[in-house]
C-alpha positions, 0 to 999 in steps of 0.5 A: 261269666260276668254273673260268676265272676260277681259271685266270686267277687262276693265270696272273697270280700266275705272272706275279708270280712271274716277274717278281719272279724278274726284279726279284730279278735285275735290279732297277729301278723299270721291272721292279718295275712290270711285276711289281706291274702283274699283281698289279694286273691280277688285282684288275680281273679278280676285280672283273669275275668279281664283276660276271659273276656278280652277286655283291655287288661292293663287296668286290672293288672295294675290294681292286681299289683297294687293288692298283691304290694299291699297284701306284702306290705301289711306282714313287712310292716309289722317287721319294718315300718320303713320297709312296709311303707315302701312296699305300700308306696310302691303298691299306690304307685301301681294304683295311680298308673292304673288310673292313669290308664284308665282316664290319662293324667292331666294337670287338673288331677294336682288340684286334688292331690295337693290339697290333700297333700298340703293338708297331711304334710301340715299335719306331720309337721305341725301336729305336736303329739306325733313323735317321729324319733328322728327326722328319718322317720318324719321324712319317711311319712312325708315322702309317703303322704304325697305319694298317696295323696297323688295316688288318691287325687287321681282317684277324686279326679278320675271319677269327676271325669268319668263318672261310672261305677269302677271310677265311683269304687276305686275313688271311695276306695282310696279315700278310705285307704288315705284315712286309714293310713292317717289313723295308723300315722296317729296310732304308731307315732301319736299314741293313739287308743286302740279305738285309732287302730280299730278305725285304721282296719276298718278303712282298710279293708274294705277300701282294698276291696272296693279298689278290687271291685273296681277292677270287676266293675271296669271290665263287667260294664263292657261285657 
């Protein structure tokens, strides 16, 4: 079972991969959907391997949510920005609760994330080429900076703590996740090249699936 789970596992982060090739070429939300519906897809698989193999499920359930948010926020955001980067946030929410799952929450886990927050906020704020249009808009990435800071503090954090393989992937994961965020806060309100956007997808996706493959690796290591 853990041997086919793992092909699976294989066969839909090709399935990313290609798409996103597709995506790089092509463009629109259509092929962005497809892509980030495999991503989203793996997360429901690794969550039944958990439910085949019963193992604890929460973890897996919860980075299951986290894709299946993300997965909506990439077509919502390209409709509105506001609303897409809530339904992220709610999708980074869904991955700090599985880590905190995972390895419970501990004043030490603020260490990372404030600094990481500390650092994103100097930057919204004192970073003169970024244009917001109003200070909605810069509140809005604000808000959404500590809560991803949170999310990937935790992640640093969790894997300090634990140091074995699913910590290991979910941690590279949203380090990759917080700086493709931070290549799209500079594309869309900094006027960056395209290189920018480029770079912002390819942190993405690959730090989706990482965070997907850390739900397999979690209940794989018990099997």
């Amino acid at each position: 079972m853990k041997r086919l789970f793992g092909i699976l596992n294989i066969l839909f982060i090709v399935g990313v991969a290609v798409g996103c090739f597709f995506y790089y070429r092509n463009g629109g939300l259509l092929l962005k959907g497809i892509t980030s519906s495999f991503f989203a897809l793996l997360g429901i698989i690794n969550l039944l391997y958990s439910f085949i193999s019963k193992s604890r499920a929460r973890f897996p359930l919860l980075i299951a949510l986290g894709l299946l948010l993300s997965a909506t926020g990439d077509i919502v955001i390209g409709i509105s920005f506001i609303i897409g980067a809530l339904i992220f946030a709610l999708g980074h929410i869904a991955y700090f609760a599985a880590y905190c799952f995972k390895c419970r929450f501990s004043a030490k886990d603020l260490i990372p994330s404030g600094v990481i927050f500390a650092v994103a906020s100097a930057f919204i704020l004192l970073y003169d080429a970024l244009e917001f249009g109003g200070l909605i808009m810069q509140a809005v990435c604000i808000i959404y900076a500590l809560i991803i800071s949170l999310m990937c503090g935790k992640a640093i954090s969790m894997y300090m703590a634990l140091r074995e393989k699913a910590s290991a992937l979910a941690a590279l994961g949203s380090v990759l996740f917080l700086i493709s965020d931070l290549m799209l806060l500079i594309y869309c309100f900094g006027g960056g090249a395209e290189a920018v956007n480029t770079v912002c997808m390819l942190t993405y996706f690959p730090a989706q699936c990482l965070i997907a493959l850390s739900s397999f690796a979690s209940t794989a290591k018990n099997q």
